[in-house]
C-alpha positions in Angstrom: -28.6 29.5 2.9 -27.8 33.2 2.9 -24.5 34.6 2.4 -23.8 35.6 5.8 -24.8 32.1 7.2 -22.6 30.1 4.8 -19.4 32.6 5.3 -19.5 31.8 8.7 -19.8 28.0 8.1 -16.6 26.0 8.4 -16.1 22.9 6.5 -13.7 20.3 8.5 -11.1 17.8 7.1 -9.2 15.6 9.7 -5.9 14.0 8.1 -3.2 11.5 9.3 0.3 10.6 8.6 2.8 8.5 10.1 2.1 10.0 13.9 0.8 13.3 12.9 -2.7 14.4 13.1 -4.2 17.7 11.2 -7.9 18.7 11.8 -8.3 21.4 9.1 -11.0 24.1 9.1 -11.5 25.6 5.7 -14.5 28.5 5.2 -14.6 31.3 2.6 -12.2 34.3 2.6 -9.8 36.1 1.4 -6.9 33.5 1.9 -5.2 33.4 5.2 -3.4 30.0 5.9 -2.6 29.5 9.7 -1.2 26.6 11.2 -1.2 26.5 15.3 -1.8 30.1 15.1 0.9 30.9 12.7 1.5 31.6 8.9 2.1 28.9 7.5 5.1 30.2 5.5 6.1 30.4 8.9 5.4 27.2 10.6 6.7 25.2 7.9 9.9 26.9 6.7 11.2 24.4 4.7 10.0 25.1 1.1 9.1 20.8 0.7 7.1 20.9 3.4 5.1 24.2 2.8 5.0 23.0 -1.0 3.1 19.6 0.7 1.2 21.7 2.9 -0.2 24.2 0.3 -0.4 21.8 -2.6 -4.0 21.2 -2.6 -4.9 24.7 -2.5 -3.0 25.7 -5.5 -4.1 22.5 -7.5 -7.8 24.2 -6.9 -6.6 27.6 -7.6 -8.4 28.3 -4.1 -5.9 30.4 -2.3 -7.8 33.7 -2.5 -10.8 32.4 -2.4 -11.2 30.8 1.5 -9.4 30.9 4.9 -7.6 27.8 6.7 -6.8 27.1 10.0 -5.1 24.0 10.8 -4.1 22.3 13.9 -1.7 20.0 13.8 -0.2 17.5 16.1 2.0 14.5 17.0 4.7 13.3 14.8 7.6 15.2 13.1 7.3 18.7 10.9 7.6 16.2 7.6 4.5 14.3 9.1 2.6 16.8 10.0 2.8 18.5 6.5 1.6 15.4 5.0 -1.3 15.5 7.5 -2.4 18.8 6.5 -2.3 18.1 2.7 -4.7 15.5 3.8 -7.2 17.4 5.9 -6.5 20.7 3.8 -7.8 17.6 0.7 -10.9 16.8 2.3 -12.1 19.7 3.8 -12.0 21.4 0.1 -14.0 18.3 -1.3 -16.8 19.2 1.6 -16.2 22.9 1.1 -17.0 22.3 -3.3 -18.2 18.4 -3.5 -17.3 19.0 -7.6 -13.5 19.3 -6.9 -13.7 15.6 -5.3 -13.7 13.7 -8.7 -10.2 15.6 -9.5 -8.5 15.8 -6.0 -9.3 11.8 -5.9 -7.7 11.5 -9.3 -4.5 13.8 -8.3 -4.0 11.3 -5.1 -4.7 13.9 -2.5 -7.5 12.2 -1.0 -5.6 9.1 -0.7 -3.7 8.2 2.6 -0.2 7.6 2.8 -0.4 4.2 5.2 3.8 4.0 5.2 4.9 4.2 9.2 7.4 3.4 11.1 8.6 -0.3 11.1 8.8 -1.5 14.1 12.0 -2.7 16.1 12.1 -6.5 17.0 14.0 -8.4 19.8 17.6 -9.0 19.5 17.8 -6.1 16.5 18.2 -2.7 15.8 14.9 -1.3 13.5 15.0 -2.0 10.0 17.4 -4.4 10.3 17.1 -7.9 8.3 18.6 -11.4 9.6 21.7 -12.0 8.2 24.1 -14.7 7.4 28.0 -15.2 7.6 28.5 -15.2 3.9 32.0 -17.6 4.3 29.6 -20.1 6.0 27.5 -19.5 3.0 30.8 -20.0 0.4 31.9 -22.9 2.4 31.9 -26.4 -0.1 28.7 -24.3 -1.7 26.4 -25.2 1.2 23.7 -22.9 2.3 23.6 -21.6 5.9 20.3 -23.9 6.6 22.5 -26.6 6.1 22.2 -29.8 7.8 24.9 -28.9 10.7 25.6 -33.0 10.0 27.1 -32.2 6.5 29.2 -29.6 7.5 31.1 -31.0 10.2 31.7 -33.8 7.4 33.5 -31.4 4.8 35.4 -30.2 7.6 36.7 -33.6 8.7 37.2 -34.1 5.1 39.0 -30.6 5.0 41.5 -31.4 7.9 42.4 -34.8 6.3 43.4 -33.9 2.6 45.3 -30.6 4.1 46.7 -33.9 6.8 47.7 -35.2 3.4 49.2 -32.8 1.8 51.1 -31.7 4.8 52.7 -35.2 5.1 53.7 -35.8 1.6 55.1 -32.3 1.8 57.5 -33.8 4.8 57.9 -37.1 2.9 59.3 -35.0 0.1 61.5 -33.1 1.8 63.2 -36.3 3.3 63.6 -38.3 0.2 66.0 -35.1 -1.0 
């Protein structure tokens, strides 16, 4: 392949995460890093999320070396970052298959799979079932309880403090 063929030739990573989606186009160059059409000092501002974005390109020390352009959907900023890093991974393993063996080691070419739990009926998201804990504390019963047994301890409840009430009355009569 001659040189003027294979500088024209882009090598394409797609990458996912969460809702995001990041089809990177990586080709040699002299280093430009776009994202939707912008710099991508520029289109990720925060210094995490450029740091996510760019992090494969610095681990190769490829920077100078090749142009990116990145298109990147769906999702938050954060996401999409994390999408990038991804595609940004794999389209550098096509681009040199040697640098596979050590972005696989680094975990760039692994996919985060964390998303969003999702909400269920009769709850806000994220939130577990909970118990009362006094029904928990009450005669050291748990809440799954046999509802049989508890109405017993409180019968049993009602008539010792029943007891106690009365000799406190019979007590104050004798004096």
């Amino acid at each position: 392949m001659s040189s003027e063929a294979s500088s024209k030739t882009w090598f394409h990573g797609t990458g996912r995460r969460k809702e995001s989606v990041a089809r990177v186009f990586v080709r040699p160059g002299s280093g430009k890093f776009t994202v939707n059409g912008r710099p991508v000092e520029q289109y990720f501002p925060n210094f995490a999320w450029k740091h996510d974005a760019t992090e494969p390109v610095k681990f190769t020390n490829l920077a100078d070396q090749i142009d990116i352009v990145v298109t990147a959907q769906g999702g938050g900023v954060g996401g999409q970052a994390g999408a990038v890093r991804m595609g940004l991974s794999r389209a550098i393993s096509r681009f040199n298959p040697e640098l596979r063996p050590s972005l696989r080691k680094n975990g760039f070419l692994t996919r985060d799979s964390r998303m969003k739990e999702r909400k269920e009926v009769g709850q806000k998201a994220r939130e577990s079932a909970s118990s009362s804990p006094n029904v928990n504390r009450l005669a050291g019963v748990s809440f799954c309880s046999d509802l049989g047994r508890i109405n017993e301890l409180q019968r049993r409840f009602a008539r010792v403090s029943a007891e106690i009430t009365a000799g406190k009355d019979a007590a104050k009569g004798c004096s």
